[in-house]
GUZA-273453 format. One record per atom (N, C-alpha, C, O): x, y, z; atom name; residue in one letter. Coordinates in pm, 1 decimal. Atoms other than C-alpha are relative to their C-alpha. Last residue first. Example, Ala and Ser with C-alpha at 12.3 -4.5 7.8 and 13.67 -1.06 7.14 Angstrom:
<recs>
REC         u         v         w  atom  type
REC     -82.0    -119.0      -6.0     N     S
REC    1367.0    -106.0     714.0    CA     S
REC     -77.0     109.0      73.0     C     S
REC     -26.1     219.8      89.9     O     S
REC      89.0    -119.0       0.0     N     A
REC    1230.0    -450.0     780.0    CA     A
REC      90.0     120.0       0.0     C     A
REC     193.6     118.1      66.5     O     A
</recs>
This chain:
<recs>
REC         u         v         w  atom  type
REC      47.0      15.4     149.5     N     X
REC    -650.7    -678.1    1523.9    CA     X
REC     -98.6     -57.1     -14.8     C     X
REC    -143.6     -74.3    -128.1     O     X
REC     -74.8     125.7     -43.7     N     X
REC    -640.8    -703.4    1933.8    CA     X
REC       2.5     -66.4    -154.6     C     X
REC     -20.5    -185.0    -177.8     O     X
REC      70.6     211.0      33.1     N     X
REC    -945.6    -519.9    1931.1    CA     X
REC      78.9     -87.0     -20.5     C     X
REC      36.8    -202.5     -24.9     O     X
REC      75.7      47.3    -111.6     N     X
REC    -772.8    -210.1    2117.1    CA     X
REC     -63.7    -120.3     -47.6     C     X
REC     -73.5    -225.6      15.4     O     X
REC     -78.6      60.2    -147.2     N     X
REC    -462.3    -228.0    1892.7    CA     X
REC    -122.1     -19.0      31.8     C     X
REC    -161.2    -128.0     -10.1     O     X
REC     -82.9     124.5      17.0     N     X
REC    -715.4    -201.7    1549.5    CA     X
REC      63.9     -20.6     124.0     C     X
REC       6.5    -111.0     184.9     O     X
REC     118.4     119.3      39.7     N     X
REC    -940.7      84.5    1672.8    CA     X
REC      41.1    -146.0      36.4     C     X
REC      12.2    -220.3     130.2     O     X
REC      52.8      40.9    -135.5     N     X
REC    -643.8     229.7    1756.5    CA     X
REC     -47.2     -56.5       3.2     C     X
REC     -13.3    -166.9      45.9     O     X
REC     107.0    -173.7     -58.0     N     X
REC    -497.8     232.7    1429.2    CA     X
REC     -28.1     -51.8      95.1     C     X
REC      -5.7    -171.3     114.4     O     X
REC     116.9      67.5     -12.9     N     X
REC    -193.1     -63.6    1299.6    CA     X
REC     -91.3     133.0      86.6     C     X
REC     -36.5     221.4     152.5     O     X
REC      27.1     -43.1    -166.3     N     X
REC      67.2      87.1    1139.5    CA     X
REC    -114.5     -16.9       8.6     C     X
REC    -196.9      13.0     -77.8     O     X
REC      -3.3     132.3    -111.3     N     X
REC     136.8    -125.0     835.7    CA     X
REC     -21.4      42.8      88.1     C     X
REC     -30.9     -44.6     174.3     O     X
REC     155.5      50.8     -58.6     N     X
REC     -28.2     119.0     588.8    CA     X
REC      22.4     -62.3     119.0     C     X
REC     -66.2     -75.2     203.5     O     X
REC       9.4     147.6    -111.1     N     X
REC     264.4     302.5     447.4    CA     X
REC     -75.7      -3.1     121.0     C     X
REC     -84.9      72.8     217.5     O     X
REC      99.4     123.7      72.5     N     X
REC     208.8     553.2     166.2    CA     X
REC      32.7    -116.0      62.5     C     X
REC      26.8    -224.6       4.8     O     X
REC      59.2      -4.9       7.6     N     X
REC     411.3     851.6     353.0    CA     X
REC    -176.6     -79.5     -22.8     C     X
REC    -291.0     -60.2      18.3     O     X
REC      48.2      42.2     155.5     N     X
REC     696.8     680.6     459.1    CA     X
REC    -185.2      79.3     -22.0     C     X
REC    -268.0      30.9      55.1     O     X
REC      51.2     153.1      58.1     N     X
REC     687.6     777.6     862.8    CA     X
REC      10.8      67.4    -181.1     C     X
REC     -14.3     179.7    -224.8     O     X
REC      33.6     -11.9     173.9     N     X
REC     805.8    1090.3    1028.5    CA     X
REC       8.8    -127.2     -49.7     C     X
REC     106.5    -197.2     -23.3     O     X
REC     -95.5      47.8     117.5     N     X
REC     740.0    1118.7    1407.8    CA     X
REC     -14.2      15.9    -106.3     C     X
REC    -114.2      74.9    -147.1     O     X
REC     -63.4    -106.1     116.2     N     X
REC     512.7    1174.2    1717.6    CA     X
REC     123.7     -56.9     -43.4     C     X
REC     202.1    -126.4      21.2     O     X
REC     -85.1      40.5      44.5     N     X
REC     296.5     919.2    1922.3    CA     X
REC      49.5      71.2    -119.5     C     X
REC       0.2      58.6    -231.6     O     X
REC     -30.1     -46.5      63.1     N     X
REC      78.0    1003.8    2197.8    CA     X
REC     123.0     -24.1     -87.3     C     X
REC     228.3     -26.4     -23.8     O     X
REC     -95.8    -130.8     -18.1     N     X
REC       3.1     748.1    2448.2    CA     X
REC      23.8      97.5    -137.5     C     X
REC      15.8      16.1    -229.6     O     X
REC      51.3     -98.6     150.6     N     X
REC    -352.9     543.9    2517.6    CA     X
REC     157.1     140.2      35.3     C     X
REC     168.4     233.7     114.6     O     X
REC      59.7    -129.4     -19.0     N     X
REC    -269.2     284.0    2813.1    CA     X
REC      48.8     123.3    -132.7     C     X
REC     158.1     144.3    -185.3     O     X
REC     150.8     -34.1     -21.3     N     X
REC    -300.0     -43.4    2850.6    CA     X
REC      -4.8      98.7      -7.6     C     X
REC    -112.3     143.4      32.3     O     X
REC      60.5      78.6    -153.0     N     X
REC      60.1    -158.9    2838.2    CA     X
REC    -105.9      68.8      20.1     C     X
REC     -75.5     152.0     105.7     O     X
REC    -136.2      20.2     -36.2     N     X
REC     126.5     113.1    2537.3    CA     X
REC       5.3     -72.8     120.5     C     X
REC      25.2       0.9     217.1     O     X
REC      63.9      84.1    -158.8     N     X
REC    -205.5     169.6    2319.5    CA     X
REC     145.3     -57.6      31.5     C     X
REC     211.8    -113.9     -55.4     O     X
REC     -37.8     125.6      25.3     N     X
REC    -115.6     428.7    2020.7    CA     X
REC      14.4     -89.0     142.1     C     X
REC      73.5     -43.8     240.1     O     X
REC      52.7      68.4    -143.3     N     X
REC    -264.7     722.3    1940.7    CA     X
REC      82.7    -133.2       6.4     C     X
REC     112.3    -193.4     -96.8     O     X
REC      82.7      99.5      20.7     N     X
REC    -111.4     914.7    1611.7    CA     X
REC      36.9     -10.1     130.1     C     X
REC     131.5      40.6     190.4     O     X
REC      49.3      -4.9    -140.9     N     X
REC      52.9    1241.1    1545.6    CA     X
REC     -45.4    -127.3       8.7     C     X
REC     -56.8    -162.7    -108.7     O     X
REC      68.2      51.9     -45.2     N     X
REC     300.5    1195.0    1196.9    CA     X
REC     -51.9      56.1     150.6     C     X
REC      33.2     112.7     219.3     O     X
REC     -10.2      35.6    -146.7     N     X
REC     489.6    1407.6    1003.5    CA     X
REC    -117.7     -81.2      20.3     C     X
REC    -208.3     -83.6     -63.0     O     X
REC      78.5     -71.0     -25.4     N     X
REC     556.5    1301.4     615.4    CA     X
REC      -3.8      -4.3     162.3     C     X
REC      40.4    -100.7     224.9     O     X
REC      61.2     -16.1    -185.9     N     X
REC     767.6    1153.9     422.9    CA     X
REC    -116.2      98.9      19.4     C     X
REC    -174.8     171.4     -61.0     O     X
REC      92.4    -158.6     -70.5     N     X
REC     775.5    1089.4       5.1    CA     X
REC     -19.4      25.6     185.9     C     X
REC    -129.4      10.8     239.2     O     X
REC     129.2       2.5     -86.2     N     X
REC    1014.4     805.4     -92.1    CA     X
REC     -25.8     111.8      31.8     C     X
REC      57.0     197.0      64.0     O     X
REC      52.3     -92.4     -96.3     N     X
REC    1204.4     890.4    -388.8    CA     X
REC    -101.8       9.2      95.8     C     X
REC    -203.3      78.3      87.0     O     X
REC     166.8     -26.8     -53.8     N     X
REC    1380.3     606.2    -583.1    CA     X
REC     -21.8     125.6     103.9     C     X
REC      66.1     150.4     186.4     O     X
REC     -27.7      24.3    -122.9     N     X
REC    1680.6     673.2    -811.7    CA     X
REC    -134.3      -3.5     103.1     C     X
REC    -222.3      82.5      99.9     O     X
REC    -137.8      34.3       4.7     N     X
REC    1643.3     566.5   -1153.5    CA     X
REC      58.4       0.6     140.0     C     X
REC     132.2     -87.5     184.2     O     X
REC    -105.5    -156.7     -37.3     N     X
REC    1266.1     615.1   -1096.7    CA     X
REC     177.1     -99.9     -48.8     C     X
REC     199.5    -219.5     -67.2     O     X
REC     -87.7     -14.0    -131.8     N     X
REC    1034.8     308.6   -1255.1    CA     X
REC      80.5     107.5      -6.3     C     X
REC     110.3     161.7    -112.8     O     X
REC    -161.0      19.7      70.8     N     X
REC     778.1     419.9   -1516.5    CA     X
REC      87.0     -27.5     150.6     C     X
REC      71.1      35.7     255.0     O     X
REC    -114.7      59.6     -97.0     N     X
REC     393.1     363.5   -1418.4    CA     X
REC     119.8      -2.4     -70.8     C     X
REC     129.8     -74.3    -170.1     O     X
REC     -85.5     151.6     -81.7     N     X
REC     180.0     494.4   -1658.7    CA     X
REC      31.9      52.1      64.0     C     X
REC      26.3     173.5      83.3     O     X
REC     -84.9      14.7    -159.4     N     X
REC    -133.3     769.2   -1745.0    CA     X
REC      90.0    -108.1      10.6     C     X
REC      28.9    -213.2      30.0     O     X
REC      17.1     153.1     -84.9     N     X
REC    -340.5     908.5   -2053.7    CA     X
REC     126.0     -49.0     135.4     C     X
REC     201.3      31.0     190.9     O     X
REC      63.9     -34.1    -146.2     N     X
REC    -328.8    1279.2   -2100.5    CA     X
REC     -32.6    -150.4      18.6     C     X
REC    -109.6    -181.8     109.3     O     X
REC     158.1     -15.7      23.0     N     X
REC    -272.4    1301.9   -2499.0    CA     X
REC     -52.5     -45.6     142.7     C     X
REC    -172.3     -74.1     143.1     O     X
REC      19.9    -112.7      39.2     N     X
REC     122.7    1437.2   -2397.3    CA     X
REC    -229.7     -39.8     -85.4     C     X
REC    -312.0      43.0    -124.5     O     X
REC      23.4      -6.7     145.5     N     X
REC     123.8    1120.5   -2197.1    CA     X
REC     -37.3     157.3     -64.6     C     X
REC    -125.2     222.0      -7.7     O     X
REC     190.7     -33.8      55.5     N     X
REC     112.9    1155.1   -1817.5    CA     X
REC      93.6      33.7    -182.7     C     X
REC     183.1     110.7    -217.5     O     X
REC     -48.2    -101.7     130.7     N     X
REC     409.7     984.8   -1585.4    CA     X
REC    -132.8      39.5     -82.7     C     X
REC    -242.8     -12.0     -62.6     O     X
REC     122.4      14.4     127.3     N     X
REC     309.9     800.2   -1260.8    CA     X
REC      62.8     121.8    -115.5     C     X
REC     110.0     232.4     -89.4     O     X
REC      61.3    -153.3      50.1     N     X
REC     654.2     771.3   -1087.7    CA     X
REC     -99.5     -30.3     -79.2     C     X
REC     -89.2    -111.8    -170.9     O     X
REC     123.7     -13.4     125.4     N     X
REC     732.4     432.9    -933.5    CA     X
REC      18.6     128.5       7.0     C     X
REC      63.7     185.9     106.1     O     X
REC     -33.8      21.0     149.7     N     X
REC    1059.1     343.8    -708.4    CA     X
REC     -56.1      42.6    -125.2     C     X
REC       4.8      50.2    -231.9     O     X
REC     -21.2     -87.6      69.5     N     X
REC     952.4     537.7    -387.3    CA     X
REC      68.2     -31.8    -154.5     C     X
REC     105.5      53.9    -234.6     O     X
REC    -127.8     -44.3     -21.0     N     X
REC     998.3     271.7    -114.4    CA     X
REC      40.0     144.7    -148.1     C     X
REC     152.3     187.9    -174.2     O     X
REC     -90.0     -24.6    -130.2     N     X
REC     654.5     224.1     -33.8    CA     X
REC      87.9      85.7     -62.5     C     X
REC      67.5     205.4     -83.1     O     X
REC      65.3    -149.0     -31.1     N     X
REC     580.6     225.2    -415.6    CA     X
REC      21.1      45.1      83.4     C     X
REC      75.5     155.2      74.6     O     X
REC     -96.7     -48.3     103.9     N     X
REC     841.5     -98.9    -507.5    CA     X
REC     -73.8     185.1      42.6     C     X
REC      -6.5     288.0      48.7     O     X
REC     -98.3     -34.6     -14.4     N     X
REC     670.8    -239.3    -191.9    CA     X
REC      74.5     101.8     -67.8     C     X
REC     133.8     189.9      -5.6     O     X
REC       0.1     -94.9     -98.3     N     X
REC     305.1    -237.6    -301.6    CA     X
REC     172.5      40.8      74.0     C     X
REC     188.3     159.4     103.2     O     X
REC      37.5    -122.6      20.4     N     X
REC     423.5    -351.8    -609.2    CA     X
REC     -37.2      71.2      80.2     C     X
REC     -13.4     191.2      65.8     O     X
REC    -172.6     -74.3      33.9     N     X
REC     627.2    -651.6    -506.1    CA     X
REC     -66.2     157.7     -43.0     C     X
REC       9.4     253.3     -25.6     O     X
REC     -25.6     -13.6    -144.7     N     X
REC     299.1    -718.3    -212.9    CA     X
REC     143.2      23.2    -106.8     C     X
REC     242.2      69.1     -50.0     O     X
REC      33.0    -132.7     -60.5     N     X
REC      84.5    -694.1    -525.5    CA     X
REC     111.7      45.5      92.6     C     X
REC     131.7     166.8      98.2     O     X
REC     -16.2     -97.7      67.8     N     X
REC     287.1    -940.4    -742.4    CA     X
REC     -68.1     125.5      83.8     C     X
REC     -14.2     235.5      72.4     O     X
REC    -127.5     -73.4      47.0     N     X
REC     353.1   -1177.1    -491.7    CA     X
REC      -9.4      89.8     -65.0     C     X
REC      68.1     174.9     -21.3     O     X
REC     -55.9     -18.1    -145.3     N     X
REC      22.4   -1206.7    -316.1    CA     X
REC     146.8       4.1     -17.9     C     X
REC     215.4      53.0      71.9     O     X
REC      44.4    -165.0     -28.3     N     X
REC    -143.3   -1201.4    -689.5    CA     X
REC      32.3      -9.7     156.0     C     X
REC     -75.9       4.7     212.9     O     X
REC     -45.5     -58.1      96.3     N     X
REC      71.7   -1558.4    -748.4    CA     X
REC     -82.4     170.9      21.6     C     X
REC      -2.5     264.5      23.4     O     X
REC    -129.4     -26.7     -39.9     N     X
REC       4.0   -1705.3    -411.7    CA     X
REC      78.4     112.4    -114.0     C     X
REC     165.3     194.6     -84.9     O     X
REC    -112.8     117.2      63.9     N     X
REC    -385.2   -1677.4    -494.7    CA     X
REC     151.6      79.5      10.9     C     X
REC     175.7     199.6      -1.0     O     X
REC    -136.3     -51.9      53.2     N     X
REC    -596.1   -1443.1    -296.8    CA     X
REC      92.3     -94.7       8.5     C     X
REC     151.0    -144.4     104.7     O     X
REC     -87.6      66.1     -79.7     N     X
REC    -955.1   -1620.5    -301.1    CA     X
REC     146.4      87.4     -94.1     C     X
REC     172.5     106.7    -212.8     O     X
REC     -75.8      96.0     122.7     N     X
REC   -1231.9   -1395.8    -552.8    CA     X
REC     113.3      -7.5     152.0     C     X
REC     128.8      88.7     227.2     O     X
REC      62.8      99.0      26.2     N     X
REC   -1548.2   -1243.0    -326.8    CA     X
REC      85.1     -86.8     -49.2     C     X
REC      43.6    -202.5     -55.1     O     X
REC      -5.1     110.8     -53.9     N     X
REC   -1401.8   -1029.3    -122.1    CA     X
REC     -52.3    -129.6     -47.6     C     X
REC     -64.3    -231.2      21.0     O     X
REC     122.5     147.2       0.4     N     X
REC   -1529.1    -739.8    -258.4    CA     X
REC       9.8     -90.6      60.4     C     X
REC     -94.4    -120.5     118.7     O     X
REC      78.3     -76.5     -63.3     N     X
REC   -1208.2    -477.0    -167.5    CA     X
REC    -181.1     -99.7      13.6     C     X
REC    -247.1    -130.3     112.9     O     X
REC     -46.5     -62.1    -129.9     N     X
REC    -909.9    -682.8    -190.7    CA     X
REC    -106.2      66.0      23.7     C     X
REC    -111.8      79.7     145.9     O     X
REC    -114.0     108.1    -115.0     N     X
REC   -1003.5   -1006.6    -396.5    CA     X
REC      41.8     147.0     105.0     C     X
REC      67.5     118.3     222.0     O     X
REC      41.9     146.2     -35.7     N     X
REC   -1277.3    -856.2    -638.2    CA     X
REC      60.2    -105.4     147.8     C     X
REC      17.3    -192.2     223.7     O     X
REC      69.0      10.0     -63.7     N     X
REC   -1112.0    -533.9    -652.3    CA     X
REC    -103.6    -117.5      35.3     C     X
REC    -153.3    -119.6     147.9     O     X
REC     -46.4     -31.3     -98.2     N     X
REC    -797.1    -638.1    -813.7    CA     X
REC    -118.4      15.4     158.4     C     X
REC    -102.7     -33.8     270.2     O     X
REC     -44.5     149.8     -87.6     N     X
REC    -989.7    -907.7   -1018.3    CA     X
REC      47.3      52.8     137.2     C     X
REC      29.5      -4.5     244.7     O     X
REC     115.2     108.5     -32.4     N     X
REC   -1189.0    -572.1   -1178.8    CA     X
REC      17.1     -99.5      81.9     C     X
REC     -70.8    -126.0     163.9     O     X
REC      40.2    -118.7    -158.1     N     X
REC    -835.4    -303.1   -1162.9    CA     X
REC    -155.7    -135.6      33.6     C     X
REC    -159.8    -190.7     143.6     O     X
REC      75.8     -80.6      21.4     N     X
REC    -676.3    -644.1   -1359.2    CA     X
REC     -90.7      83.0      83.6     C     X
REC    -139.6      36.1     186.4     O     X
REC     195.1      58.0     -77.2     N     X
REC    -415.6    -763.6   -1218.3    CA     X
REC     -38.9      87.4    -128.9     C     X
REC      24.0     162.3    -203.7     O     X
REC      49.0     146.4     115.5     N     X
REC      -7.1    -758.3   -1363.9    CA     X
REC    -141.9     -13.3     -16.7     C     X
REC    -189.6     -82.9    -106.3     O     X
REC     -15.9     122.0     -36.5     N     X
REC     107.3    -550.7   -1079.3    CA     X
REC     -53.4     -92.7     -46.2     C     X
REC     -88.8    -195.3      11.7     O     X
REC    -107.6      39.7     -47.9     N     X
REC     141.1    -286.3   -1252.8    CA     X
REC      75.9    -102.2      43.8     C     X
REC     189.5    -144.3      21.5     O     X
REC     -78.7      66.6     114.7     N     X
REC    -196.8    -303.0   -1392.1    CA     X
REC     114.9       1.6      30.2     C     X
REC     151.1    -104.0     -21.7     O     X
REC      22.7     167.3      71.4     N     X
REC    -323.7    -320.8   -1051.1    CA     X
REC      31.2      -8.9    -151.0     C     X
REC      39.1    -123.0    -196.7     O     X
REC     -92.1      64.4     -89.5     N     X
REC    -149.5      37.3    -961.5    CA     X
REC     -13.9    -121.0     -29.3     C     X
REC      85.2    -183.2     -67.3     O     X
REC    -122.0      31.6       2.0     N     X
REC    -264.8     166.4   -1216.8    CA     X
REC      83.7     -77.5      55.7     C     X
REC     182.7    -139.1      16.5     O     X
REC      10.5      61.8     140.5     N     X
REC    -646.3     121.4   -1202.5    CA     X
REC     161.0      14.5     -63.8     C     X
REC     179.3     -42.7    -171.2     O     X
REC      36.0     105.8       1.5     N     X
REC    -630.9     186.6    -853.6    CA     X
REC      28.1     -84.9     -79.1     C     X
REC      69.7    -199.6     -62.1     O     X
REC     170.8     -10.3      -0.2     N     X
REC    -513.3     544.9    -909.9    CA     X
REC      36.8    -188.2      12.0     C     X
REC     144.4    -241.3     -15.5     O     X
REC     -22.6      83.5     100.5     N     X
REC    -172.3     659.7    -761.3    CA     X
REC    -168.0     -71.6       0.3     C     X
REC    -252.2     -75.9      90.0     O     X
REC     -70.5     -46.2      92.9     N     X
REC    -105.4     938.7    -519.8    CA     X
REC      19.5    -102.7    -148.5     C     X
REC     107.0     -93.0    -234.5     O     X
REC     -86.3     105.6     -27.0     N     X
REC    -255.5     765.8    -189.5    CA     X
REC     100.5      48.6    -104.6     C     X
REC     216.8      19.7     -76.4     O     X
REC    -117.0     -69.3      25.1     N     X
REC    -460.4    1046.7    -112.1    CA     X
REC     113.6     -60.0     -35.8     C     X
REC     218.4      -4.4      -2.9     O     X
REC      64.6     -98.2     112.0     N     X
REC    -805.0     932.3    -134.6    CA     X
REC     132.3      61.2     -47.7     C     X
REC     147.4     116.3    -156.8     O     X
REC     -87.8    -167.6      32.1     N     X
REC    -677.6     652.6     115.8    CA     X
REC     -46.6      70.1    -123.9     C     X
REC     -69.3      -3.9    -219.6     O     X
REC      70.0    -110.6     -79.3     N     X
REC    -969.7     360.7     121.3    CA     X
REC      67.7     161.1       2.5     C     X
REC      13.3     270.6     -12.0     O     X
REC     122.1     -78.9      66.0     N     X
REC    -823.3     159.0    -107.2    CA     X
REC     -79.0     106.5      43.5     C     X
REC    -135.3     193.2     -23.4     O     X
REC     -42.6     -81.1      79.2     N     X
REC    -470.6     159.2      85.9    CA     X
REC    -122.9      31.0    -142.0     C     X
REC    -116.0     120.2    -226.6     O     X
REC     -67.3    -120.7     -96.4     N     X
REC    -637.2      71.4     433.1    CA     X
REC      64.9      54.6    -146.0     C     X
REC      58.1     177.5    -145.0     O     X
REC     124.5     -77.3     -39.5     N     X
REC    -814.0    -237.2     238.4    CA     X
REC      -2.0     137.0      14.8     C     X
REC     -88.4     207.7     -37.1     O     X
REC      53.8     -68.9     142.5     N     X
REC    -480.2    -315.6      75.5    CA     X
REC    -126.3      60.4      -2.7     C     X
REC    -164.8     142.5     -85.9     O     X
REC     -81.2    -100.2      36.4     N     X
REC    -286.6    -297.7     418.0    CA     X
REC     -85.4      17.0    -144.0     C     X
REC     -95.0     128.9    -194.2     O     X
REC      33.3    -131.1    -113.6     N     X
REC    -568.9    -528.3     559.0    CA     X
REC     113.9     125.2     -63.9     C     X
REC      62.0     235.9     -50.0     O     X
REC     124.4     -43.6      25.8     N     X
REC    -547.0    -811.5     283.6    CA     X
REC     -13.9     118.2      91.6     C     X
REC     -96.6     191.5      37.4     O     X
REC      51.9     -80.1      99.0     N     X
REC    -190.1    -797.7     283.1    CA     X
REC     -85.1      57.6     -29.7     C     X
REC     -87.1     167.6     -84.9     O     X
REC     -62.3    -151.0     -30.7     N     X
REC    -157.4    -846.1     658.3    CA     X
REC     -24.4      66.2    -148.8     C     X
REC     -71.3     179.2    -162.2     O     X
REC     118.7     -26.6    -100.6     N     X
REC    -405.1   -1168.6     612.9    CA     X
REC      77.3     146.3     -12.0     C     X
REC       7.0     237.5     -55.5     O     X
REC     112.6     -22.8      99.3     N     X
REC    -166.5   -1303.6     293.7    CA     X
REC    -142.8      77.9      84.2     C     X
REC    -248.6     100.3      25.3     O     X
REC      85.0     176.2     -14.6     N     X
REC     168.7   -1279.9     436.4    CA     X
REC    -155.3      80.3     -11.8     C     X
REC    -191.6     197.2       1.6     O     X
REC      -5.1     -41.3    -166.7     N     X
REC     396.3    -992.1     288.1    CA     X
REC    -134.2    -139.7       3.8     C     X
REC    -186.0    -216.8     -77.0     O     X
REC     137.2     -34.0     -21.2     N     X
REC     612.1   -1142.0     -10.0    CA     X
REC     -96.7       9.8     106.1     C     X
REC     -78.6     -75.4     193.1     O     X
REC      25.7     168.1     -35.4     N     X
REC     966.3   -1054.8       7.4    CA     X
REC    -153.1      10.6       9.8     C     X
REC    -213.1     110.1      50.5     O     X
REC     195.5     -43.8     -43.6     N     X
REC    1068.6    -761.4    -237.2    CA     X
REC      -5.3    -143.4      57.7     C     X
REC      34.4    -246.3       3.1     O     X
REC      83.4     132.8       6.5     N     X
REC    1474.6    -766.6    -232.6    CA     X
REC    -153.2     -16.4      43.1     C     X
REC    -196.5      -5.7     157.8     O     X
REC      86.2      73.3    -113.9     N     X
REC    1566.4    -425.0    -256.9    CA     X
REC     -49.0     -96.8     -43.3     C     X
REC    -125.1     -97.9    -140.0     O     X
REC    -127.8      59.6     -54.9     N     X
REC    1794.3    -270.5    -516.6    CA     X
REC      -5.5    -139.4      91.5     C     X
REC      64.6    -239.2     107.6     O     X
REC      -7.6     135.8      48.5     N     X
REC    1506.1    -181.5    -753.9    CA     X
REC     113.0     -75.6      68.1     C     X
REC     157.7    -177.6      15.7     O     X
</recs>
């Protein structure tokens, strides 16, 4: 909670939230994560995965402070002794790493790219993505 959440602009959101519905592994269910951020899991998917509902300035702050606050390891899902599920913030946050291999186009040409990245961060753009020029 130290970090100033700035809100991410509204085309990069929509593509990092696509890329974070799609993860199976993301460690947090849908239906939490948009009550967190105030949504409902129905409006959430409507506007990031349907496309049918316009992303208003107000759900482009609250996702983009909740997708942050997770980034950086603030949330823990906690489980109810009758097995239902929240969001509690950490006292100290714990981002999760992980190694990385990935492709990545470098003046025209396809190089290998090793490291440890935030686990639950989307912003790296995939090949796919460099070669079409997003």
């Amino acid at each position: 909670m130290g970090r100033v959440n700035t809100a991410i602009p509204k085309t990069e959101l929509k593509r990092l939230m696509r890329r974070f519905i799609l993860d199976k592994d993301r460690g947090i269910s849908l239906k939490l994560f948009s009550n967190h951020a105030g949504l409902s899991e129905a409006h959430f998917y409507d506007v990031f995965k349907y496309l049918t509902e316009p992303l208003t300035e107000m759900m482009q702050i609250r996702v983009s402070k909740a997708y942050q606050e997770y980034c950086r390891g603030e949330l823990a899902i906690m489980q109810n002794r009758d097995n239902t599920r929240f969001v509690q913030y950490r006292k100290e946050p714990k981002p999760q790493f992980e190694r990385t291999t990935k492709l990545e186009l470098v003046d025209g040409r396809i190089q290998i790219k090793l490291g440890i990245k935030p686990k639950y961060e989307y912003n790296d753009l995939t090949l796919d993505e460099q070669l079409k020029g997003r």
